[in-house]
C-alpha positions as CSV (number, residue, x, y, z in Angstrom):
1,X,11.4,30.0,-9.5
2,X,9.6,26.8,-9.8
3,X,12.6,25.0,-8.3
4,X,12.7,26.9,-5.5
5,X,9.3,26.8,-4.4
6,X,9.5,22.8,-4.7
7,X,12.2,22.8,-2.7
8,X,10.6,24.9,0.0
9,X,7.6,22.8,-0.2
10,X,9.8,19.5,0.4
11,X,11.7,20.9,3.2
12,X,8.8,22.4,5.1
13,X,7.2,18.9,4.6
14,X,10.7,17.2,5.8
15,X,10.6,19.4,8.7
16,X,7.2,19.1,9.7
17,X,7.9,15.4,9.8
18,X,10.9,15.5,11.8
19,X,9.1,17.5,14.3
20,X,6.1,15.9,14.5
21,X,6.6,11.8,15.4
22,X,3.3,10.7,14.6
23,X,3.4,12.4,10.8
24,X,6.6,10.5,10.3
25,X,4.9,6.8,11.3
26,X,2.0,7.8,9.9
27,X,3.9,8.3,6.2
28,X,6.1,5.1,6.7
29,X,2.6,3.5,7.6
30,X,0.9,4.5,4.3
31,X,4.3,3.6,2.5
32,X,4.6,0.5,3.7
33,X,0.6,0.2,2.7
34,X,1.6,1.1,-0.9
35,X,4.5,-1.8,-1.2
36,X,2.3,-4.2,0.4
37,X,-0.5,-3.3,-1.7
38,X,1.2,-3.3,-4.6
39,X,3.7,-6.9,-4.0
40,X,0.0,-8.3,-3.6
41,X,-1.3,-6.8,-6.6
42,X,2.1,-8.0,-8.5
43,X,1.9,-11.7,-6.7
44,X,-1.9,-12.3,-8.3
45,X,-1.2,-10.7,-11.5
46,X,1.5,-12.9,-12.0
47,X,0.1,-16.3,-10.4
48,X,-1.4,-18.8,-12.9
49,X,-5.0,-18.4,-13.0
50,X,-6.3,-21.4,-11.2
51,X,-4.6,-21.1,-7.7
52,X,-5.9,-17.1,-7.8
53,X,-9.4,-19.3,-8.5
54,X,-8.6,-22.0,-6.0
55,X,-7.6,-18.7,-3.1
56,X,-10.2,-17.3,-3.8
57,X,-12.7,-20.3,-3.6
58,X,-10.8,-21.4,-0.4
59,X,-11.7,-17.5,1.1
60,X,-15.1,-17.9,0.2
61,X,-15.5,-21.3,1.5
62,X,-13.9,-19.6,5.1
63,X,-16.2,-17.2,4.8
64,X,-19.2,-19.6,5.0
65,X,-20.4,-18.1,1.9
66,X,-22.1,-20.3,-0.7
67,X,-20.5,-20.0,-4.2
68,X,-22.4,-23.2,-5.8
């Protein structure tokens, strides 16, 4: 029962998509947001700690906003 109704939900969602162009970009858009997003989140996470402090005191600096 459960199954089923999942699986209606997913194929009137699939077909919704398919009919409708801009739904479809607009998913692969906030996909592709989602993987950016998180390879950026991933990429500082795993940098050493001072060139996430020296990027960010570079962005600040480009900004023109005093940090000392």
């Amino acid at each position: 029962m459960i199954t089923s109704i999942a699986t209606s939900i997913a194929t009137s969602k699939a077909d919704i998509a398919a009919s409708n162009p801009a739904l479809a970009s607009s998913s692969f858009q906030m996909a592709a947001a989602a993987i950016l997003g998180m390879v950026v989140l991933m990429g500082v996470g795993f940098a050493p700690m001072d060139v996430v402090h020296n990027a960010a005191h570079d962005a600040r600096h480009s900004f023109a906003f005093p940090c000392h």
